[in-house]
N, C-alpha and C positions, 0 to 999 in steps of 0.2 A: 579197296586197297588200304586205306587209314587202317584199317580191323585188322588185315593182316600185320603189317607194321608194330600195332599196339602188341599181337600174341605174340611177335618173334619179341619184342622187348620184355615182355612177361618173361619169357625162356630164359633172359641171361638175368633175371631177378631175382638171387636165391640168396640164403644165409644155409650152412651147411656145417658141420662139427664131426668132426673125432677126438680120440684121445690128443693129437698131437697138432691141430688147427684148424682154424675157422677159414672157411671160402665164402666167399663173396662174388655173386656174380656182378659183371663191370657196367652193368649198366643201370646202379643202381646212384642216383645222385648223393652227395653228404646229407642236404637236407633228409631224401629219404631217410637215409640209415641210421639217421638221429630221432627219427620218428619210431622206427621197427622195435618192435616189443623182444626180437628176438638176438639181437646185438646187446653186447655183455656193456654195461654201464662203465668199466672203467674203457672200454674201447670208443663208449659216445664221449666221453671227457677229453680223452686224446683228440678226437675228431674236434670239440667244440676251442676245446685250449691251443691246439695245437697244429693244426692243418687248414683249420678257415685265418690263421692268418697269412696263411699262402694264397688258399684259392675262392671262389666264390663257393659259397652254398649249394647252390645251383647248378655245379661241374657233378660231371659222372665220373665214378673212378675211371673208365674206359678212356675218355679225354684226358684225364689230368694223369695217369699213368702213360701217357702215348706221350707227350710233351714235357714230361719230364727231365730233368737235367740234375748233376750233380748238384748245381749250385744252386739249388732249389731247396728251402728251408726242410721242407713237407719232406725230402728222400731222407734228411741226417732221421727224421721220426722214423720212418718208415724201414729204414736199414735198421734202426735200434727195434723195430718189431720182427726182423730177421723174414719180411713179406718177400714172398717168391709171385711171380707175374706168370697165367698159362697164356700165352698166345694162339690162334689160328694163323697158317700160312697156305696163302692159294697153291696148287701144285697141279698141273696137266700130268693124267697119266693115260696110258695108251692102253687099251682093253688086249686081246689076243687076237680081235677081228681087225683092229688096228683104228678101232672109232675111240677119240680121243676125249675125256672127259675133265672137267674140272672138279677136285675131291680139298679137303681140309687135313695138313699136317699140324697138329697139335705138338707145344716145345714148351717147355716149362722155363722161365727165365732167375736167373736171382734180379735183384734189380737193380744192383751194379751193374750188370750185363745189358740190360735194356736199357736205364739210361746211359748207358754207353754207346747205342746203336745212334747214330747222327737220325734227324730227321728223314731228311731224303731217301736213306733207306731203307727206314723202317716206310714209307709211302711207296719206297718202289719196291718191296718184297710181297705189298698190300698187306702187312701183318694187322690181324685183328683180336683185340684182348679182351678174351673172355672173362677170367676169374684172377682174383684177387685174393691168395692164400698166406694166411695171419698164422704166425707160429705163434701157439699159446705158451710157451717158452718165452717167445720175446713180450707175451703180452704180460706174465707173470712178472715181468723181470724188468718191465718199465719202471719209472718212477715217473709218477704223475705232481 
């Protein structure tokens, strides 16, 4: 069981690029992603300057993007990196035989919008966040 565990946490561990932004899967902690060879050095500077002094080292974006609030230092950074949040939502849907199954609706959030969602419902919709999407526009256009 631990093995499985470990591979689905592999799954949501990526660093990914286009022309127009970096993804991040969420379950990659800050210490990780200050370690990855493959994370752009002014992106580890922001993380080291500027987001560990909100959260532990040790937090996965997936936690610390779930719990997130406006009045949280780490969102003014992160709004200035223009990050949009994907989510997974549980959703029953009904086959045609009428056997009912549980499937993943995928939603792309800005992240005013997410941390806008109260607790509570973000636990009662069971939303779960996968990726972590860095616009290289706002990463261009920070100032460190």
């Amino acid at each position: 069981m631990d093995g499985q565990i470990i591979s689905q946490d592999r799954d949501f561990k990526y660093i990914l690029q286009d022309t127009g932004a970096i993804y991040l899967g969420a379950r990659y902690s800050y210490a990780e992603l200050l370690e990855e060879e493959m994370v752009a050095f002014k992106l580890k500077t922001i993380i080291s300057r500027y987001i560990l002094q909100d959260v532990d080292a040790s937090s996965t974006l997936e936690s610390h993007f779930y719990y997130m609030t406006r009045e949280n230092d780490s969102f003014r950074v992160f709004r200035e990196l223009k990050v949009k949040v994907k989510v997974s939502i549980p959703e029953e849907k009904k086959s045609l035989t009428g056997k009912v199954r549980r499937c993943y609706k995928d939603k792309l959030y800005t992240l005013k919008d997410l941390a806008d969602l109260n607790l509570a419902r973000k636990k009662q919709s069971g939303m779960i966040i996968r990726e972590i999407v860095i616009s290289k526009l706002g990463l261009m256009t920070f100032t460190v």
